[in-house]
ZADRENMI-407018 format. One line per field, with one value per atom (N, C-alpha, C, O): atom name; residue in one letter; x, y, z. Coordinates in steps of 0.1 Angstrom, whole numbers, m for minus. Layout:
<rs>
atom	[CA,...]
res	[A,...]
px	[X,...]
py	[Y,...]
pz	[Z,...]
</rs>
This chain:
<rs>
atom	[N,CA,C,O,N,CA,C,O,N,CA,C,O,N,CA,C,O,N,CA,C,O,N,CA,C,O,N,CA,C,O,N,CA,C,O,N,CA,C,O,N,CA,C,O,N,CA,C,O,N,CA,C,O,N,CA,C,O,N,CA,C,O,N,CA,C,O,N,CA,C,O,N,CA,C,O,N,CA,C,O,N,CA,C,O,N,CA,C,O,N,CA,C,O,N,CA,C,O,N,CA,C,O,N,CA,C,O,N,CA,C,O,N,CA,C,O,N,CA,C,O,N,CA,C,O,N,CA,C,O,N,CA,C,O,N,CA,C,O,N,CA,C,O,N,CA,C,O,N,CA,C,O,N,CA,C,O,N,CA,C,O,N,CA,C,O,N,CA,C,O,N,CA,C,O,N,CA,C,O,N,CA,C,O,N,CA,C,O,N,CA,C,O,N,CA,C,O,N,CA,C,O,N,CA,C,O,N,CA,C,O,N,CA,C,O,N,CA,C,O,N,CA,C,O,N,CA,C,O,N,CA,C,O,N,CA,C,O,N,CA,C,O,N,CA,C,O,N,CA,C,O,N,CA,C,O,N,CA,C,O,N,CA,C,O,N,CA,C,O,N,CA,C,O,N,CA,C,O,N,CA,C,O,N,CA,C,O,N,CA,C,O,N,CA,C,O,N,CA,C,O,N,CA,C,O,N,CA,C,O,N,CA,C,O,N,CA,C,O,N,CA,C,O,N,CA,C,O,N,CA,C,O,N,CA,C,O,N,CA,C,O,N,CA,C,O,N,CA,C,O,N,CA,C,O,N,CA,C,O,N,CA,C,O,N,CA,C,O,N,CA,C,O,N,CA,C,O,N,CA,C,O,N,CA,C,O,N,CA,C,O,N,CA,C,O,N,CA,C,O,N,CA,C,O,N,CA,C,O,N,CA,C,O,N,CA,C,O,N,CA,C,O,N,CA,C,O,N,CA,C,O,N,CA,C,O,N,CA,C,O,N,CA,C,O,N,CA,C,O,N,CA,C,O,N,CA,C,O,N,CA,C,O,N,CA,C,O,N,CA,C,O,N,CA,C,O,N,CA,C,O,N,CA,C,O,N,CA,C,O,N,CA,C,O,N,CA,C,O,N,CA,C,O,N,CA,C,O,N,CA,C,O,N,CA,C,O,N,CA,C,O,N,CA,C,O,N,CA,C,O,N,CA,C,O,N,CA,C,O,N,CA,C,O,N,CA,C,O,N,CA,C,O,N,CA,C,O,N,CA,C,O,N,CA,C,O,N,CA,C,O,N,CA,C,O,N,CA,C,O,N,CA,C,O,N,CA,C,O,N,CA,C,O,N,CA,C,O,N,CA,C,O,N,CA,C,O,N,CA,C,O,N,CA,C,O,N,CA,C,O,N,CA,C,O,N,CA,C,O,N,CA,C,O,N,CA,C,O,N,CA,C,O,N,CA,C,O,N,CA,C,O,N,CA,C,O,N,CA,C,O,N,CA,C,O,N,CA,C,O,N,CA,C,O,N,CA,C,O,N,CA,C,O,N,CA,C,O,N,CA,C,O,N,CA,C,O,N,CA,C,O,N,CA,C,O,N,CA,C,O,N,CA,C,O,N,CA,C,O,N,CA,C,O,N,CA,C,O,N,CA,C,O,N,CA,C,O,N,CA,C,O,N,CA,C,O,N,CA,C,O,N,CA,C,O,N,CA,C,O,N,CA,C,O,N,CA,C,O,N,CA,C,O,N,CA,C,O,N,CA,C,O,N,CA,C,O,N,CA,C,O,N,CA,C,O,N,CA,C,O,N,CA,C,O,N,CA,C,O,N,CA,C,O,N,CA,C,O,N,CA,C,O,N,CA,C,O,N,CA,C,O,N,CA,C,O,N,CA,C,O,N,CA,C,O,N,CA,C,O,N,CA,C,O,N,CA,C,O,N,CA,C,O,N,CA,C,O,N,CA,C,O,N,CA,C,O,N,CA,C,O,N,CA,C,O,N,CA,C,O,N,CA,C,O,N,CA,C,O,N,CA,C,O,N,CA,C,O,N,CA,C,O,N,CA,C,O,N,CA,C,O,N,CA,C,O,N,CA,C,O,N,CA,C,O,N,CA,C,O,N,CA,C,O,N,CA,C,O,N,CA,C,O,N,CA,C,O,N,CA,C,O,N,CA,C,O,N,CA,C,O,N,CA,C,O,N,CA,C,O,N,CA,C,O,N,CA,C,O,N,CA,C,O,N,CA,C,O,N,CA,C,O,N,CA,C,O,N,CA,C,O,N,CA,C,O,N,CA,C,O,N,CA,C,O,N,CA,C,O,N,CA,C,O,N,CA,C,O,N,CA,C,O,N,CA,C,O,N,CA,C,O,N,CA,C,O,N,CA,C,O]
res	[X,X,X,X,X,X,X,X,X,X,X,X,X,X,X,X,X,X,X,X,X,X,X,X,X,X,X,X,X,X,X,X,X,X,X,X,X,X,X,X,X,X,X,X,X,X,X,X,X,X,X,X,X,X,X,X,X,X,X,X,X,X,X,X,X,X,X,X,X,X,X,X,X,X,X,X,X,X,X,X,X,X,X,X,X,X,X,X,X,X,X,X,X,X,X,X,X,X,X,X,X,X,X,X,X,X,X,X,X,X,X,X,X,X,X,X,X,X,X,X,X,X,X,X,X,X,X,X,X,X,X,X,X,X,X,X,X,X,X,X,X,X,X,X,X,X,X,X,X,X,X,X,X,X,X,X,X,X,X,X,X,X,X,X,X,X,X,X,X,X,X,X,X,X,X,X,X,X,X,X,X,X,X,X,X,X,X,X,X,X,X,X,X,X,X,X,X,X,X,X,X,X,X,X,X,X,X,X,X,X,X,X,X,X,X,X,X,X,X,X,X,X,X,X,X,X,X,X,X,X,X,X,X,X,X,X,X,X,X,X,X,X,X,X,X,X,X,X,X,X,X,X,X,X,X,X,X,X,X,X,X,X,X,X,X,X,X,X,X,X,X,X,X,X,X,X,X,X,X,X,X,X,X,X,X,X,X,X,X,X,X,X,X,X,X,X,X,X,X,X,X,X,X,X,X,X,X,X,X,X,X,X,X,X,X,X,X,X,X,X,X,X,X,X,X,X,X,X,X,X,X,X,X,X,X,X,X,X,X,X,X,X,X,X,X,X,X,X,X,X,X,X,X,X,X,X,X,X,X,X,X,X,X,X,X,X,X,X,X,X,X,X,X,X,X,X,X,X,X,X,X,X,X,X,X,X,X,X,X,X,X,X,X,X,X,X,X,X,X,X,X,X,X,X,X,X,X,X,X,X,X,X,X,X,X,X,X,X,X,X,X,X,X,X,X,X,X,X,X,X,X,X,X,X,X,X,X,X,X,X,X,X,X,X,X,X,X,X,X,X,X,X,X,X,X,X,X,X,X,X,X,X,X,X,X,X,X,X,X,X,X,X,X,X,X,X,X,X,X,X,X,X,X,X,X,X,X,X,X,X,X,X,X,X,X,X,X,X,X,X,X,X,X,X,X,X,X,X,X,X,X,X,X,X,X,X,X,X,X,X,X,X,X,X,X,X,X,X,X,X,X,X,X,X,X,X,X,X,X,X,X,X,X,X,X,X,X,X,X,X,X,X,X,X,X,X,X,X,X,X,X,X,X,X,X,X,X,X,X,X,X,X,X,X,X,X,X,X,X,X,X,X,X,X,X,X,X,X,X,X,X,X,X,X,X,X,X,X,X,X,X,X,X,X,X,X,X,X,X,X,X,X,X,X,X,X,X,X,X,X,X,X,X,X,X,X,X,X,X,X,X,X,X,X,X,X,X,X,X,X,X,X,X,X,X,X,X,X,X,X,X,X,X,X,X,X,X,X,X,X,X,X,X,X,X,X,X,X,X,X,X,X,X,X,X,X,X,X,X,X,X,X,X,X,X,X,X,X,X,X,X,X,X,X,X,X,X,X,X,X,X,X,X,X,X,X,X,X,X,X,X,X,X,X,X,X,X,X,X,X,X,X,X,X,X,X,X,X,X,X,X,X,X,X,X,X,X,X,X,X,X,X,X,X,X,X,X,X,X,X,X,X,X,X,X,X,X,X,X,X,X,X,X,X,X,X,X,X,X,X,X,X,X,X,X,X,X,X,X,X,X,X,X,X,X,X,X,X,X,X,X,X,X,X,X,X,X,X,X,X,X,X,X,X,X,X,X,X,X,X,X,X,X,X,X,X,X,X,X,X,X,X,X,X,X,X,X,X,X,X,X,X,X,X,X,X,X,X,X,X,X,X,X,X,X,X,X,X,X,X,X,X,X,X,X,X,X,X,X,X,X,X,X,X,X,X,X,X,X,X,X,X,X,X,X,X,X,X,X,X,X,X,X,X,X,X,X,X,X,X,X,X,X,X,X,X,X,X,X,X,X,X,X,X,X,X,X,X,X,X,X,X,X,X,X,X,X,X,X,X,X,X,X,X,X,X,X,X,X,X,X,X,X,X,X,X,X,X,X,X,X,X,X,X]
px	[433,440,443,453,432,434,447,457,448,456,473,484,469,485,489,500,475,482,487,497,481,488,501,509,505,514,527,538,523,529,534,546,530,530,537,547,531,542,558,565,562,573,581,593,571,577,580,592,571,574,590,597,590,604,613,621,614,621,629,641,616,617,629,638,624,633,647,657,645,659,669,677,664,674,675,683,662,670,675,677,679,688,701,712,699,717,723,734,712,714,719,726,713,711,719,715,730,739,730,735,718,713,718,726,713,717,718,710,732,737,729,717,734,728,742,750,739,751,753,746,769,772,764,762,758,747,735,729,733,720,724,716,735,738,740,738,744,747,737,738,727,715,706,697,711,703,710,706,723,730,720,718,717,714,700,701,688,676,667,661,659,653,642,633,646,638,631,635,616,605,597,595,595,591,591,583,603,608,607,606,607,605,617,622,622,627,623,621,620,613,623,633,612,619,609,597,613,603,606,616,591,596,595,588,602,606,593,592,584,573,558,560,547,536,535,535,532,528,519,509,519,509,504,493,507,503,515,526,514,524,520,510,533,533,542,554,542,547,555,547,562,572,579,585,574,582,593,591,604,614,618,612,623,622,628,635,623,625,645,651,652,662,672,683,665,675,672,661,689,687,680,683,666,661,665,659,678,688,688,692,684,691,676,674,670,661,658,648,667,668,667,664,673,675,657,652,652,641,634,629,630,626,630,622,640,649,638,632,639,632,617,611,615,600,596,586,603,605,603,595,613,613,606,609,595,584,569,557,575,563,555,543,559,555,564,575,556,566,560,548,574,581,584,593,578,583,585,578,598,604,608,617,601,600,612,616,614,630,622,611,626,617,627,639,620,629,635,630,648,655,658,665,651,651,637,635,632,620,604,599,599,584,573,563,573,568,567,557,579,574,570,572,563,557,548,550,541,531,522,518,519,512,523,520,537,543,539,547,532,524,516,516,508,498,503,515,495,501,510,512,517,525,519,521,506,503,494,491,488,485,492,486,505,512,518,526,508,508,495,492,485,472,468,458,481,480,477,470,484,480,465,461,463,450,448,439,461,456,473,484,470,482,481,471,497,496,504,510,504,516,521,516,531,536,554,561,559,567,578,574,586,594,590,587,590,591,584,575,589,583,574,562,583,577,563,554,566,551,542,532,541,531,526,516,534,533,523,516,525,523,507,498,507,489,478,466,490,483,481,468,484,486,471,461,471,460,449,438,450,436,428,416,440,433,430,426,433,433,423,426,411,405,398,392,402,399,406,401,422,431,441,446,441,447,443,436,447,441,447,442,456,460,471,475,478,488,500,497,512,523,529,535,530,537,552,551,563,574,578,581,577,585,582,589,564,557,539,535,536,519,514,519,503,492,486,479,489,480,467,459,463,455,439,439,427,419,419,420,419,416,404,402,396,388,380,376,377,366,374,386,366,370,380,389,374,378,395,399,401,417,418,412,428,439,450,456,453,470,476,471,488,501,506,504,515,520,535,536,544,555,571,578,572,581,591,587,604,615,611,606,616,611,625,624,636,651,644,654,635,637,634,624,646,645,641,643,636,631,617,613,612,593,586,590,579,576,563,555,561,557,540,530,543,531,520,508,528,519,514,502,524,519,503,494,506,500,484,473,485,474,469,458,474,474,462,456,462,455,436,428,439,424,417,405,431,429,425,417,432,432,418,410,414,400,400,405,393,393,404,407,406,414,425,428,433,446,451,445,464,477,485,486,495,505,515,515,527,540,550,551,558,567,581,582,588,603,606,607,612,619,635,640,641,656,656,667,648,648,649,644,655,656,651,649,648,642,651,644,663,669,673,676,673,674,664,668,652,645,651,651,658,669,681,685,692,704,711,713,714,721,727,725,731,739,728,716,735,730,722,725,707,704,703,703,703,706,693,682,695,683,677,668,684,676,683,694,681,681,692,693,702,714,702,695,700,694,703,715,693,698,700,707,697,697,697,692,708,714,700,688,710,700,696,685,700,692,685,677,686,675,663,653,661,657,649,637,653,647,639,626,648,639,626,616,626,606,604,598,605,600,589,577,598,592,585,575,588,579,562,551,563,551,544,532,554,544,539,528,550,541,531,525,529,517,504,494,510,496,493,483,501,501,491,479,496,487,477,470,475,460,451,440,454,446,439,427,440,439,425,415,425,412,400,389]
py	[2634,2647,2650,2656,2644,2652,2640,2645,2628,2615,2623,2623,2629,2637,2648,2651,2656,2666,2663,2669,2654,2645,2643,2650,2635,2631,2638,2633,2650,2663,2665,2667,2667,2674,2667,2671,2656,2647,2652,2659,2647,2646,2666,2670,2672,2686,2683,2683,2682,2677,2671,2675,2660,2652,2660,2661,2668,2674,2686,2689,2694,2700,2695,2702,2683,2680,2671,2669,2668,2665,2677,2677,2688,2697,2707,2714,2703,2702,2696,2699,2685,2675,2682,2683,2686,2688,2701,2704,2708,2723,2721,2729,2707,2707,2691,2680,2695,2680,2673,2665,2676,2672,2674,2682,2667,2665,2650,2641,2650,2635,2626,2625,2620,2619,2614,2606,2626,2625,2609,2600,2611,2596,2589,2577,2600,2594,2586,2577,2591,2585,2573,2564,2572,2564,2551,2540,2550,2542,2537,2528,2546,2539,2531,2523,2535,2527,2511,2501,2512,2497,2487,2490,2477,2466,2470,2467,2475,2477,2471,2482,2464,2459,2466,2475,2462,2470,2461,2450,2468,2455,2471,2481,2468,2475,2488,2494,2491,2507,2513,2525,2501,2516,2509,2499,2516,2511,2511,2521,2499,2497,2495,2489,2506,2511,2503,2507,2492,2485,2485,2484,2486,2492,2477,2468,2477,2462,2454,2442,2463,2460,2461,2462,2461,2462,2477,2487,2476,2493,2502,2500,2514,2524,2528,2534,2526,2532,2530,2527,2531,2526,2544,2550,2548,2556,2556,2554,2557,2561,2574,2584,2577,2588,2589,2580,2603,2608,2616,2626,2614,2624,2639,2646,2640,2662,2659,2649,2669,2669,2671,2681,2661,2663,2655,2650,2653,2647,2632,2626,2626,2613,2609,2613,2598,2594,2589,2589,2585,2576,2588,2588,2600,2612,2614,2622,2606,2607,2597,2600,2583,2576,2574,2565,2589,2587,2594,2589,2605,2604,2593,2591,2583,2570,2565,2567,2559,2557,2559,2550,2574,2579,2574,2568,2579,2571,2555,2552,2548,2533,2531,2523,2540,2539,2543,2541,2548,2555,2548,2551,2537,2526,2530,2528,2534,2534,2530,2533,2521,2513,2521,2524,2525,2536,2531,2522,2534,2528,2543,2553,2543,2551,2550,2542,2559,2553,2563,2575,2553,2557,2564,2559,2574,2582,2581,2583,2577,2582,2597,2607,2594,2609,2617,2628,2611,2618,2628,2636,2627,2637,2630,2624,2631,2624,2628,2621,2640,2647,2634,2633,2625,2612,2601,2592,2599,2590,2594,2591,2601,2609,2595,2594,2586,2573,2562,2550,2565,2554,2550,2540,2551,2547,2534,2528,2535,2523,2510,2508,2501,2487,2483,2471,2496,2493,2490,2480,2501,2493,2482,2477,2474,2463,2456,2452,2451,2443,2441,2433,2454,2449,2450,2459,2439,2442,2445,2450,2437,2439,2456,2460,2461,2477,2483,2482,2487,2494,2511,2517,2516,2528,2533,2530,2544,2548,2562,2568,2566,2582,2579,2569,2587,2592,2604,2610,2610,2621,2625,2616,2640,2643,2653,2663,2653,2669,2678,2672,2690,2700,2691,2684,2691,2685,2676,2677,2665,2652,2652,2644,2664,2667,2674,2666,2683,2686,2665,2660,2661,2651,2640,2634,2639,2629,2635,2628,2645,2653,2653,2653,2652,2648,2636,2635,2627,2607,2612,2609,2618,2613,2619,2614,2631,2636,2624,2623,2619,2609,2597,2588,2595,2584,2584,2578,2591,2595,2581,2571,2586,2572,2562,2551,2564,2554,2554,2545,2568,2573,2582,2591,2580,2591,2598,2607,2601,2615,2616,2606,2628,2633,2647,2659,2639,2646,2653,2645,2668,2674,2684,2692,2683,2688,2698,2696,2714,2723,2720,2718,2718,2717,2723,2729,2719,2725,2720,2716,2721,2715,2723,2732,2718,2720,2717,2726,2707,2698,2703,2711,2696,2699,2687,2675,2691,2681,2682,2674,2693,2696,2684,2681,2674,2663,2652,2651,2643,2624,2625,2618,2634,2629,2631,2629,2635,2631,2646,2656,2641,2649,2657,2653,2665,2669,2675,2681,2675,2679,2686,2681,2701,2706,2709,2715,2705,2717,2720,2713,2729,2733,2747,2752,2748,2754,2770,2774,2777,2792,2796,2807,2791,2796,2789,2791,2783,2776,2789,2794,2791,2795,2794,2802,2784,2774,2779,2787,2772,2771,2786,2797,2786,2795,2796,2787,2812,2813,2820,2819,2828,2830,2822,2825,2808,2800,2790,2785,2788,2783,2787,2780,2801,2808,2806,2801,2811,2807,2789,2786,2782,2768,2761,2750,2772,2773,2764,2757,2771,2770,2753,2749,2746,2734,2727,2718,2732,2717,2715,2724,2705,2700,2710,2720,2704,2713,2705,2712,2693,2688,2693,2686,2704,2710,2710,2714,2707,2707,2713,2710,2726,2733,2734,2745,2729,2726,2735,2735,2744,2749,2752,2757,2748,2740,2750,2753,2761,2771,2765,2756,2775,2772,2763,2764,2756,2746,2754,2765,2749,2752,2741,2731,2743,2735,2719,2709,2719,2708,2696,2684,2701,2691,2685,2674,2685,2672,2665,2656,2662,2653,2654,2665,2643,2645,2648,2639,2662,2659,2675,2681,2680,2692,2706,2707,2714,2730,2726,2718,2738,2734,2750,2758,2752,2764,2775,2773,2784,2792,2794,2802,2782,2781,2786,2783,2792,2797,2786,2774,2795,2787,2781,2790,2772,2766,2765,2762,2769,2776,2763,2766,2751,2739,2730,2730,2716,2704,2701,2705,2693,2681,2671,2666,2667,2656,2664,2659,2678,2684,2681,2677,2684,2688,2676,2676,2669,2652,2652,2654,2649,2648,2655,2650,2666,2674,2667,2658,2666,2660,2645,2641,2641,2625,2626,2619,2634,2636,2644,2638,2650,2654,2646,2644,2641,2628,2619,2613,2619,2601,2609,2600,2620,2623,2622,2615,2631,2626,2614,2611,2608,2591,2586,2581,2587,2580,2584,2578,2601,2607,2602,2608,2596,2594,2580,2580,2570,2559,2565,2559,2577,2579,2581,2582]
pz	[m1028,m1026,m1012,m1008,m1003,m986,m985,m981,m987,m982,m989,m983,m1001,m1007,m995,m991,m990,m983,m973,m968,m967,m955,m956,m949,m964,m965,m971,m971,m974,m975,m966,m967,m956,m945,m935,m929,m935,m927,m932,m924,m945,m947,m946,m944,m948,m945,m926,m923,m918,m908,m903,m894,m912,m914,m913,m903,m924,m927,m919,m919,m911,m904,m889,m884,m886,m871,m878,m872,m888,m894,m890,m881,m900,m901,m880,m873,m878,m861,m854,m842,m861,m853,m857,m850,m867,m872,m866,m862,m867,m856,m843,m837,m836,m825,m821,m825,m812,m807,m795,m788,m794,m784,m770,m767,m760,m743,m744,m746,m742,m730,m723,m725,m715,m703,m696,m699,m681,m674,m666,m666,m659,m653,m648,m651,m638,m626,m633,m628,m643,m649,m658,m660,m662,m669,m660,m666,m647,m638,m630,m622,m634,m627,m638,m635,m651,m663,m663,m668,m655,m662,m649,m638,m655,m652,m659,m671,m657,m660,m664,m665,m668,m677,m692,m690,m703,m710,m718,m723,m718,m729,m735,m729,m754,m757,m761,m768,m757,m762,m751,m750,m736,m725,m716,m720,m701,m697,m685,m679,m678,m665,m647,m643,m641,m631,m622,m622,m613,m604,m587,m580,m585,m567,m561,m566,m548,m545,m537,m532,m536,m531,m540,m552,m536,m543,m548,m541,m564,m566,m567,m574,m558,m556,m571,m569,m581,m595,m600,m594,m615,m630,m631,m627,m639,m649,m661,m657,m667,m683,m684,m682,m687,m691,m703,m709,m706,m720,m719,m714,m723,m722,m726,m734,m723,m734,m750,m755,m754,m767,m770,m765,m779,m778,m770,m774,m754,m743,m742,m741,m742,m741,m728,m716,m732,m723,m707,m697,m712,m697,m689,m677,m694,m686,m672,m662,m676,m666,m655,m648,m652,m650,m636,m629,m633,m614,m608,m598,m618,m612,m613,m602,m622,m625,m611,m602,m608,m597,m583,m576,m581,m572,m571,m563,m582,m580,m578,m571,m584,m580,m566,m561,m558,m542,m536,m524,m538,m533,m538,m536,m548,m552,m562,m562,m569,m584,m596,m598,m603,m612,m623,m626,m630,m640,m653,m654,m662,m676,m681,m679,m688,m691,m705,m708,m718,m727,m738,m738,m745,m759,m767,m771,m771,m785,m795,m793,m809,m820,m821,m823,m819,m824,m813,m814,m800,m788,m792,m784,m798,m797,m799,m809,m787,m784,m794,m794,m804,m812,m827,m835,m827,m836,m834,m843,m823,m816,m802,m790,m806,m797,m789,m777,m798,m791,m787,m788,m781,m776,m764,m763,m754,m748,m743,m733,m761,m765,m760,m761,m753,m753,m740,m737,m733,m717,m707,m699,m706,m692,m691,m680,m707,m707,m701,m691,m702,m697,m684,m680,m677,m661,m655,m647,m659,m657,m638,m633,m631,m617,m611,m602,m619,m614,m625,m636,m613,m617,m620,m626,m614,m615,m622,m618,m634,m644,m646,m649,m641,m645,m658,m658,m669,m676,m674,m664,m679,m680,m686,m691,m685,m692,m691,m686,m694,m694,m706,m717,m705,m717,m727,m723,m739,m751,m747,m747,m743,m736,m728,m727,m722,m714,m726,m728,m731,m745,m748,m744,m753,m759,m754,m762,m741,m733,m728,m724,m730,m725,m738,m739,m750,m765,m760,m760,m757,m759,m751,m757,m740,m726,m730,m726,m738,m744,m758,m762,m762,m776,m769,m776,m753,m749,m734,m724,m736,m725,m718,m723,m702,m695,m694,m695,m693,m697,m684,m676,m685,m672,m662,m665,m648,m636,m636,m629,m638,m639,m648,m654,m652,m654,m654,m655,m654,m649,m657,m665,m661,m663,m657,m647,m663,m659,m667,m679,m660,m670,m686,m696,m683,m698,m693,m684,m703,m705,m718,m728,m714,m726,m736,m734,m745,m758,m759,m763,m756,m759,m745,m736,m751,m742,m731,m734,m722,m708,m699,m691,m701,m694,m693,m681,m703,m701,m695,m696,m690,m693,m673,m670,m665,m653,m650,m638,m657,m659,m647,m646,m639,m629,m634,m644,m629,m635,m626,m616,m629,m615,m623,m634,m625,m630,m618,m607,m624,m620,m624,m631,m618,m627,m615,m604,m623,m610,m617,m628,m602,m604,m611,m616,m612,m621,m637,m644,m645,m650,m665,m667,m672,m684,m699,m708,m700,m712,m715,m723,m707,m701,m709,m705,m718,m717,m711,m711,m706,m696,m697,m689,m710,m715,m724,m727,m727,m729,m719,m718,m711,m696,m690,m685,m692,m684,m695,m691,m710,m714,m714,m719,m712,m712,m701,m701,m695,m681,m680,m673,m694,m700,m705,m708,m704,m711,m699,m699,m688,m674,m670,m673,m663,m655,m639,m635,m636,m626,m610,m600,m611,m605,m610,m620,m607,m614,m604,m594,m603,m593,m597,m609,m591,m591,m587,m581,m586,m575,m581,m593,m573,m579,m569,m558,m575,m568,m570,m581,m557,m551,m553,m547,m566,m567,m580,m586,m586,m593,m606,m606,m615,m631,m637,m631,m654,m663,m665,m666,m666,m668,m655,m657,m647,m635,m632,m627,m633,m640,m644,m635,m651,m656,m656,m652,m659,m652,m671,m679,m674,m688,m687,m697,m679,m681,m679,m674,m684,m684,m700,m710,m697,m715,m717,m709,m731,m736,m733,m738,m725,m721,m712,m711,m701,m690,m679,m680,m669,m654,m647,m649,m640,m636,m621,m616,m616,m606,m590,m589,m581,m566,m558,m547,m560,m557,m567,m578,m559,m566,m575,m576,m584,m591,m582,m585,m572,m564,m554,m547,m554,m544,m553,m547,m567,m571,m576,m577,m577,m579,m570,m569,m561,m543,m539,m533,m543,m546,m553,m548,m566,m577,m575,m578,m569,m568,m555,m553,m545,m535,m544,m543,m547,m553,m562,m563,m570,m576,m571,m572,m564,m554,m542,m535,m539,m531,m543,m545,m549,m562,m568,m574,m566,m574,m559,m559,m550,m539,m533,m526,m537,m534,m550,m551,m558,m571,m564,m569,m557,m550,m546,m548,m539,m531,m537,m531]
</rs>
């Protein structure tokens, strides 16, 4: 009986982001991102961003719910340059919500690095704080973008970076705010003056959100600067 309700559920589930895919034409991914995806290498369902030197930490990235993954390519990009090798992972349907453990199994395959952030935009970030809470001790920290946690984090050592643009209209703000409750006490706050929810990624205006006071490459450019301070203060 419990194995039927499951399975109930799942398929109401199904059902549910079906009929939002059809509501919803999704996000692109603009030129710039698309031009940085051509050549790439992909193993696994992710797409690997490698820095040309030895890497400070691997992380894992989930995309926003909706937005084609390539659309994040230049921050990947960024971070590569700053020495973190980036696997950047394809969700079914564009939405990380059907594959909450895509994850499992990546940073096996680079046993040379020792130390792994994951993290995410919006959805992708919910998602990716689910993977790190069912996955305690896997990762030193993790990255949230114009997202927040569900999930409990307070145990198992884990870090977090949060940030997100003060234009950003999506985010909401009162669960943000209660979400508060989930982080460890290593909690990081960054908040990009000018930045909106979608420039995180390169895929247009998204419906709801804060017209942004600064470029998409400004807005990259904090981004990856703050990650990679945390990616290389996790080392200590």
């Amino acid at each position: 009986m419990k194995t039927w309700r499951y399975a109930a559920g799942a398929a109401f589930l199904l059902a549910v982001l079906a009929a939002a895919m059809l509501l919803s034409a999704g996000y692109d991914a603009g030129e710039e991102a698309l031009a940085v995806m051509e050549g790439c290498a992909r193993q696994d369902g992710a797409v690997v961003f490698a820095p040309a030197g030895e890497p400070i930490a691997g992380m894992i990235f989930y995309p926003g719910g909706l937005v084609d993954h390539a659309a994040y390519a230049p921050l990947m990009q960024a971070l590569s340059e700053r020495g973190i090798l980036c696997l950047l992972v394809n969700m079914p349907m564009d939405l990380a919500v059907l594959n909450v453990h895509a994850a499992d199994g990546l940073a096996q395959r680079y046993p040379q690095i020792q130390r792994w952030l994951i993290g995410g935009h919006s959805l992708g970030g919910a998602m990716a704080a689910e993977h790190a809470a069912d996955r305690a001790g896997e990762f030193e920290g993790l990255v949230l973008l114009g997202a927040y946690s569900a999930a409990d984090l307070t145990a198992g050592g884990l870090r977090v970076l949060s940030l997100y643009g003060t234009e950003d209209g999506v985010l909401n703000r009162e669960k943000y705010e209660s979400s508060r409750a989930n982080y460890p006490e290593a909690f990081e706050e960054r908040v990009i003056e000018g930045g909106n929810h979608a420039q995180f990624g390169d895929y247009g205006a998204q419906k709801g959100d804060g017209i942004a006071k600064i470029s998409g490459k400004e807005q990259t450019r904090r981004t990856a600067d703050a990650i990679a301070a945390f990616a290389a203060a996790s080392r200590q």
